[in-house]
Backbone as a ProteinNet text record, in pm:
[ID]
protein_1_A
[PRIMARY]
XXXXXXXXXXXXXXXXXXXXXXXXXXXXXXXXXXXXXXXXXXXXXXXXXXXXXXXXXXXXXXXXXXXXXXXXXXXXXXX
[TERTIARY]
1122.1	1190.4	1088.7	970.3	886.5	815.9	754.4	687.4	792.2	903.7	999.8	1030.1	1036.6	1082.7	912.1	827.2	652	658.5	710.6	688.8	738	891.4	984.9	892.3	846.6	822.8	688.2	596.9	558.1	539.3	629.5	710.1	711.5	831.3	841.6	730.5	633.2	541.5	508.5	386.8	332.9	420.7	537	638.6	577	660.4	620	524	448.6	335.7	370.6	307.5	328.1	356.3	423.9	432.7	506.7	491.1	493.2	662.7	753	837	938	861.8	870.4	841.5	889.4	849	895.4	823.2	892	852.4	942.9	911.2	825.9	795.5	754.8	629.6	576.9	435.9	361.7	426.3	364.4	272.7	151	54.1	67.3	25.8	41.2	-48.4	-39.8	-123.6	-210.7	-353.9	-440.2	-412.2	-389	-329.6	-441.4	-557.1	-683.7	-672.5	-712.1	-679.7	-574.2	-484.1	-340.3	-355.4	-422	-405.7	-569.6	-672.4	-733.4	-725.9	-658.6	-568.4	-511.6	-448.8	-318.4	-430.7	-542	-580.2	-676.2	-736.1	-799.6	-727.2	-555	-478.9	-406.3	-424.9	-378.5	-485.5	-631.1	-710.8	-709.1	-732.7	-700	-620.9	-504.1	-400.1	-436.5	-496.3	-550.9	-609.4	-699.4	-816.9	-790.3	-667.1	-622.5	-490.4	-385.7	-315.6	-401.4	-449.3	-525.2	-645.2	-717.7	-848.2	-795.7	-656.8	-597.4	-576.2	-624.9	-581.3	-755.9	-848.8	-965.3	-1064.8	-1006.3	-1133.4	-1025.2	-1111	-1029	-1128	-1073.1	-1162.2	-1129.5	-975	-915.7	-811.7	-789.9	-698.6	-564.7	-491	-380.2	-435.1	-525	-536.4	-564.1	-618.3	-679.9	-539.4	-434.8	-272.5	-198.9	-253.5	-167.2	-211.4	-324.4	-452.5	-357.3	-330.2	-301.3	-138.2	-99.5	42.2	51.5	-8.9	-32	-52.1	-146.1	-203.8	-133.9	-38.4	49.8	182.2	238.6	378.8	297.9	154.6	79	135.6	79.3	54.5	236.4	265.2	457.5	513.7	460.3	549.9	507.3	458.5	394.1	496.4	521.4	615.5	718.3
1602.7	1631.5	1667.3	1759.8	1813.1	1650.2	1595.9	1439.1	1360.7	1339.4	1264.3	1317.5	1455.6	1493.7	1464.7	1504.2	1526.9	1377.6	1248.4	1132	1125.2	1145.1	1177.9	1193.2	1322.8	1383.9	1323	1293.2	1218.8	1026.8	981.1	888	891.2	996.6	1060	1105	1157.6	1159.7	1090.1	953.1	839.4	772.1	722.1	638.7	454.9	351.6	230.9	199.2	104.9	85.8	-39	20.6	-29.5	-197.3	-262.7	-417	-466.2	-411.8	-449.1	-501.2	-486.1	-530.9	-584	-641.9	-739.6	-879.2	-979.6	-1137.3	-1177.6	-1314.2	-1384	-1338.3	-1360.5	-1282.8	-1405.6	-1554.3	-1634.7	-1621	-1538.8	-1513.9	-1453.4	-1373.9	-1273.1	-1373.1	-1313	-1373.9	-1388.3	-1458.2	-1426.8	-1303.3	-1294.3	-1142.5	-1277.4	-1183.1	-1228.6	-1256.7	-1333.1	-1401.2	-1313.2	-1406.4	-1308.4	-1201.5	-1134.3	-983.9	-915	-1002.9	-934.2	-959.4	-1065.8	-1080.9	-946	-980.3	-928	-705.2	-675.6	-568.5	-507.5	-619.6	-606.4	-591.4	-730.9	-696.2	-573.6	-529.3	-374.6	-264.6	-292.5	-178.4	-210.1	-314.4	-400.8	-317.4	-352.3	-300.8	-138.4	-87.7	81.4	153.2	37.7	80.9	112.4	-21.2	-49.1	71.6	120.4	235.3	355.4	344.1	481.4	524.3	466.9	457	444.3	343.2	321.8	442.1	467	550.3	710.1	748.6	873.2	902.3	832.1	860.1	923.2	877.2	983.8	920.4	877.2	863.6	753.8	643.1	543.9	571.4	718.2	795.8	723.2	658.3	611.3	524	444	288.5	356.6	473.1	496.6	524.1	608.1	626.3	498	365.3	219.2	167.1	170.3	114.4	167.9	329.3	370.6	325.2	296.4	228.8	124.8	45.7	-135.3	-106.3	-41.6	15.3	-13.7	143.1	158.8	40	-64.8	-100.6	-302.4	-285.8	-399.3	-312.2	-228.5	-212	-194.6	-145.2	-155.9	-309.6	-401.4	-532.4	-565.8	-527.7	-600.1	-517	-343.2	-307.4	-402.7	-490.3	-553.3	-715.9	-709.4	-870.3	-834.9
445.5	569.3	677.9	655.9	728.4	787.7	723.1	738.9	808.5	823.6	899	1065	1053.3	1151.8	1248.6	1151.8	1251.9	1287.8	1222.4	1295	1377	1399.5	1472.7	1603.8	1587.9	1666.5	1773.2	1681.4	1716.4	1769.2	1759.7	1804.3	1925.5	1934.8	2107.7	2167.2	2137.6	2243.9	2253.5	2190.1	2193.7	2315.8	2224.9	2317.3	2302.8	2293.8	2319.6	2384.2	2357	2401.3	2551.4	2655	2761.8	2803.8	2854.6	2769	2670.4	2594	2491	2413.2	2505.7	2498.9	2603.8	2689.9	2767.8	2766.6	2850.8	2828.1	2731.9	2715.4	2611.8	2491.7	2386.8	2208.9	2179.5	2218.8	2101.4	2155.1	2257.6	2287.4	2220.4	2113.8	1986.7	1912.1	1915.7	1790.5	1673.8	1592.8	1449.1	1421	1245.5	1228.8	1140.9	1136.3	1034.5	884.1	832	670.9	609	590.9	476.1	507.7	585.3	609.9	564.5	587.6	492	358	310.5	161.2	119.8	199.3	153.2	145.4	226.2	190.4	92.9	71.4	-62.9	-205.4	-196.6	-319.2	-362.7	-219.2	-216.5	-306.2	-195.8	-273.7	-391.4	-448.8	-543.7	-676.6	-668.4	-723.1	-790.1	-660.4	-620.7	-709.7	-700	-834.8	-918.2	-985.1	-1138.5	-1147.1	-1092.5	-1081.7	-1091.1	-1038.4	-1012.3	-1153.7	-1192.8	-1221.1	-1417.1	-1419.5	-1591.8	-1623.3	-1526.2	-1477.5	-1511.5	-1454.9	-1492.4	-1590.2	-1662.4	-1831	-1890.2	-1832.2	-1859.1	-1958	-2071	-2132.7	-2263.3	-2326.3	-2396.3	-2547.9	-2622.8	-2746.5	-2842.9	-2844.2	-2985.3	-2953.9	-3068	-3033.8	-2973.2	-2990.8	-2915.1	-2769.1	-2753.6	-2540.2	-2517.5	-2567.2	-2553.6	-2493.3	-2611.9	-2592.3	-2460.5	-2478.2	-2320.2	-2232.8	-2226.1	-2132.3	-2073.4	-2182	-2155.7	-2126.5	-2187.5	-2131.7	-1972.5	-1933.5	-1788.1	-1701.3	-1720.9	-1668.3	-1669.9	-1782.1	-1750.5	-1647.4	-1667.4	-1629.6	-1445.8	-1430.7	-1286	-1242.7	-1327.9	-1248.7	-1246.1	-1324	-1338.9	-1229	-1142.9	-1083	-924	-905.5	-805.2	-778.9	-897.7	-913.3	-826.6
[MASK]
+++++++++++++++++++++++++++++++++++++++++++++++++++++++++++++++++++++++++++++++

């Protein structure tokens, strides 16, 4: 609630950006493709890293399994 209302809040001060919603709409640029893909697979990665990596240390074939656990249901929550 605290994080919603501070955007909120901040929203209203900022305010639309000058322009920016005026003229014609098909004048909008595209956005950069690689950049967008290359993004995704940063935070795509990040995941892996973060998410398999939290498990600490791979001592014995069960932390190995939670390992691979983690780290499929990572790539499947992305589908």
């Amino acid at each position: 609630l605290t994080g919603g209302i501070s955007g909120l809040v901040g929203a209203i001060l900022v305010r639309p950006r000058a322009g920016r919603f005026e003229g014609n709409a098909a004048s909008f640029e595209a956005h950069n493709l690689p950049l967008a893909v290359l993004g995704t697979l940063f935070l795509w990665v990040g995941w892996f890293g973060f998410n398999a990596g939290s498990l600490g240390a791979m001592r014995n074939g069960l932390e190995a399994s939670l390992a691979a656990h983690v780290a499929m249901n990572t790539l499947l929550s992305g589908a």
